[in-house]
C-alpha positions in Angstrom: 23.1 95.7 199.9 19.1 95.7 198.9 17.7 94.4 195.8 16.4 96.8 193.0 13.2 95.7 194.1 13.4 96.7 197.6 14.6 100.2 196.5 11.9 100.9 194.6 9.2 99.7 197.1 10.8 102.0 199.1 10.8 104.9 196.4 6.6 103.9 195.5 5.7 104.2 199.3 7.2 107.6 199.9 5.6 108.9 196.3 2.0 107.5 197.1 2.2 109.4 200.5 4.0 112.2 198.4 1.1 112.5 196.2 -1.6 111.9 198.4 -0.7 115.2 200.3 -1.1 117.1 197.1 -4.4 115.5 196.5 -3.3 113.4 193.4 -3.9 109.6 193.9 -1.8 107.3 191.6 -2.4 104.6 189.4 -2.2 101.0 191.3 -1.3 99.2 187.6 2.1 97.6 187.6 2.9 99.1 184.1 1.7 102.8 185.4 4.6 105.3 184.1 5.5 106.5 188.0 6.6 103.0 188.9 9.0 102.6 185.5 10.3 105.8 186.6 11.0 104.3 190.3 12.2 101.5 188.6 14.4 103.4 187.1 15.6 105.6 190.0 15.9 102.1 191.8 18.7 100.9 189.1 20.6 104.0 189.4 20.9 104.1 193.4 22.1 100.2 192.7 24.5 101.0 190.2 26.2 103.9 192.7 25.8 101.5 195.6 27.8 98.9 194.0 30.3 101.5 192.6 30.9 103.1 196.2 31.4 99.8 197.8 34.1 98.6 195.4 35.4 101.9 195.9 35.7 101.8 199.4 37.1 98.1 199.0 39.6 99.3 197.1 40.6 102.5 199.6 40.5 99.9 202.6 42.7 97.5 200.6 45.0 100.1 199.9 44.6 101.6 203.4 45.9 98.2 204.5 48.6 97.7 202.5 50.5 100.6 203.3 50.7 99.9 207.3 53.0 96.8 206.3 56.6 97.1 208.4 54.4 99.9 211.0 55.4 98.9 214.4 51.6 98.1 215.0 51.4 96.2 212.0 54.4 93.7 213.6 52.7 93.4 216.4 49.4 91.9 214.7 51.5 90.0 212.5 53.3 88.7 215.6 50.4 87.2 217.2 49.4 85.7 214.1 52.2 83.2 213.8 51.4 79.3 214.1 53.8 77.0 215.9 54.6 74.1 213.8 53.1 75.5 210.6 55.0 76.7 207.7 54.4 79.7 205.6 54.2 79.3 201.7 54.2 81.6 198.8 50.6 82.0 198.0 48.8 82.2 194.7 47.9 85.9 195.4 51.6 86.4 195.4 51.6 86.7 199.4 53.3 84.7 202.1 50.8 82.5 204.2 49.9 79.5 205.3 48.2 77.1 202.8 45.5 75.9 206.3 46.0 78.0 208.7 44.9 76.8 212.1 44.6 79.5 214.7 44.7 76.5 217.6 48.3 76.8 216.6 48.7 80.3 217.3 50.6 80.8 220.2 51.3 84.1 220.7 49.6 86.0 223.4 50.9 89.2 223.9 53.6 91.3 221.4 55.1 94.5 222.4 56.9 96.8 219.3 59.0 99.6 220.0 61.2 101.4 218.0 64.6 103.2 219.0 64.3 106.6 216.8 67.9 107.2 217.5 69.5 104.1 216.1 66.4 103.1 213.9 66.4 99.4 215.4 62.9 98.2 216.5 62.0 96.0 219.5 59.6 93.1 218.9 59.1 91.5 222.4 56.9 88.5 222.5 55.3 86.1 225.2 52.8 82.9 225.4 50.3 82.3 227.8 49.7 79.5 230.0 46.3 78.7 232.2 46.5 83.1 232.1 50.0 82.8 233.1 52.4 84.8 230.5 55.4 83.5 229.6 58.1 83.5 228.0 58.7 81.2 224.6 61.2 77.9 224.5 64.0 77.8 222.0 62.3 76.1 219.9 59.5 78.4 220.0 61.2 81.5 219.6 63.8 80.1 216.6 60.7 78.9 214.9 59.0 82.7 215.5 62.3 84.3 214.8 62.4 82.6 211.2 58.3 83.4 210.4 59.6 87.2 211.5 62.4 87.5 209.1 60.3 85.9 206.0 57.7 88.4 206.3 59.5 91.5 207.5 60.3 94.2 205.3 63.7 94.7 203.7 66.2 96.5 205.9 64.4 96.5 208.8 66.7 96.1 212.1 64.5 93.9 214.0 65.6 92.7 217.2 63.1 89.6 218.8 63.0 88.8 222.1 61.2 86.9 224.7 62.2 87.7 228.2 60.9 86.5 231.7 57.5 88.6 232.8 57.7 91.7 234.8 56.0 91.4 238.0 53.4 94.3 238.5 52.4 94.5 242.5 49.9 96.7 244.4 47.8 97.6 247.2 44.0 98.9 246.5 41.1 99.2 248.1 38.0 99.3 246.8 35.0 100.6 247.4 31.3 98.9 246.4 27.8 99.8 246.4 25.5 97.4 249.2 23.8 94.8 247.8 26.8 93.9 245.7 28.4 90.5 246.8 32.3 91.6 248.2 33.6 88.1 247.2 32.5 87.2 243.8 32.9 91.5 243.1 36.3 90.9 244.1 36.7 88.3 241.6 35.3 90.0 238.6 37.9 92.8 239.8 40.4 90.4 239.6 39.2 89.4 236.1 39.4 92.8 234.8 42.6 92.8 236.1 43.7 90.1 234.2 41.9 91.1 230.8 43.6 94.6 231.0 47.3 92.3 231.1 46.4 90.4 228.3 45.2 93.6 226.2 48.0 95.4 227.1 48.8 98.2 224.4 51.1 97.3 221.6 54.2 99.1 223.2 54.1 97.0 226.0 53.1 100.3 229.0 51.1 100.5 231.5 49.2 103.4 231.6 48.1 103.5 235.7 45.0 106.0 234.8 44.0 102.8 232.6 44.7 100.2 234.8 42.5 102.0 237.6 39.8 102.2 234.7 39.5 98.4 234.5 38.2 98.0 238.0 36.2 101.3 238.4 34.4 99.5 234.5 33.0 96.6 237.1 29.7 96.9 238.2 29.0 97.6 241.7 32.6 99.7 241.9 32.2 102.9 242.7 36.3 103.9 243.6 39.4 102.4 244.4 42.6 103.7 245.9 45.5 102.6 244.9 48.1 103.0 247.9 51.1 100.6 246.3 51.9 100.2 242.4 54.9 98.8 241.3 56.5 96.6 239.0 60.1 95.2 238.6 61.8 93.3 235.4 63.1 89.9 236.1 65.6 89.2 238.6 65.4 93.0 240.1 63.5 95.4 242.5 60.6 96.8 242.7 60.5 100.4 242.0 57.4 102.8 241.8 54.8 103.3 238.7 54.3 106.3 237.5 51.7 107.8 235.1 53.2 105.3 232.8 55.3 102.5 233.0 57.4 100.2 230.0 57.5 97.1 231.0 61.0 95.6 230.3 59.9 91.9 228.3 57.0 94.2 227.0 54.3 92.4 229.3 53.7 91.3 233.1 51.6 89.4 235.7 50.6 90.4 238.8 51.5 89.3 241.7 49.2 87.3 243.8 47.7 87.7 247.6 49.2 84.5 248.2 52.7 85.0 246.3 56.2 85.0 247.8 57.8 88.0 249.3 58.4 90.6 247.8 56.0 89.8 245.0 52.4 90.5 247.3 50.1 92.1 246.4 46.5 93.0 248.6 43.2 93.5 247.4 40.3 94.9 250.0 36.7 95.2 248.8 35.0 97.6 251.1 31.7 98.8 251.6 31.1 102.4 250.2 29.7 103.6 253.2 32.5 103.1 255.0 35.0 105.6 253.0 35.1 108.3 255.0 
């Protein structure tokens, strides 16, 4: 916020050049009558400015507060958790942790969905390894499971689990403007890739129109086709993506070039003046 003083230099500047236009020039002595005016004027912007901001404090506050026990509310409260520390009752009257240390966090992607029908929600959780996502240990997902039920909300049929990743497979080819290097293009495709898979959306879908997005954001990408996309759950086949696409433990990895059969998938990075 600026100072009184700062205001009213502000206020003086525009009323010298105010009253210069009508011909008048002001007094320059720091005790002149216009300047305890703008002084005045000064303190009463202050005044509202501090009132609108603890206002608007207070609405975000507020705001806040009522998304507790939202489905995207578990899901940032999910990737908060810390492995091997404990949540206390806090002085506030809140449950946290009295040093929290987000190296402990282990959390990488959580998926919330909510069955309308039978009002029970989905919390699907996995961890990340060397940008590998996994699923948690027993250890891990007992100690999550416990942090879960001390800070969800009262009557709330909350079901936790961490599955093995879906695998997500395709063939693409895409197309570059010259001058652009094919093989370190290919890898920043491939990063985008990856950073789309780690931000996947709090439901845990795959939009395809999205996915596509992420490569055509690179620079130097002008298009891609997309001739094979497909995904399978753990221990079954690969069907077909469509428009959009739940994944079954709420996240994925892709398959690589160099994987094992069936889980291939093939990346071309072609010129642009070769799409015909």
């Amino acid at each position: 916020m600026a100072e009184i003083s700062e205001i009213q230099d502000e206020l003086n500047a525009e009323a010298i050049v105010l009253m210069q236009e009508k011909g008048v020039t002001l007094s320059t002595s720091p005790i002149a009558e216009w300047k305890i005016w703008t002084y005045i004027m000064a303190m009463t912007v202050k005044v509202i400015e501090v009132i609108v901001n603890a206002f608007t404090a207070d609405i975000v506050k507020k705001i806040t507060n009522s998304r507790i026990g939202t489905i995207i509310w578990y899901s940032e409260e999910a990737k908060k958790f810390e492995y091997g520390n404990h949540l206390i009752l806090l002085q506030d009257g809140s449950l946290g942790y009295l040093t929290p240390n987000e190296t402990l966090r282990i959390i990488s992607n959580a998926s919330v969905t909510e069955d309308t029908a039978t009002g029970n929600v989905y919390l699907k959780v996995c961890k990340a390894n060397s940008g590998v996502l996994m699923k948690l240990d027993e250890a891990e997902l007992l100690s999550f499971k416990n942090y879960i039920n001390d800070i969800k909300t009262a009557g709330t049929k909350l079901n936790i689990i961490s599955y093995d990743a879906d695998i997500v497979k395709y063939t693409m080819i895409v197309y570059y403007n010259l001058g652009y290097d094919p093989v370190a293009l290919k890898s920043a495709v491939k990063t985008a890739l990856e950073n789309y898979k780690i931000n996947l959306d709090f439901n845990g879908t795959v939009y395809k129109n999205k996915l596509i997005q992420a490569i055509l954001n690179v620079p130097g990408v002008v298009t891609v086709n997309v001739t094979l996309l497909q995904s399978r759950a753990y221990n079954t086949s690969h069907v077909d993506m469509g428009v959009k696409t739940e994944m079954a433990s709420g996240y994925f990895n892709f398959a690589d070039e160099t994987g094992i059969a069936p889980d291939i998938s093939s990346l071309t990075m072609t010129p642009i003046d070769q799409l015909t």
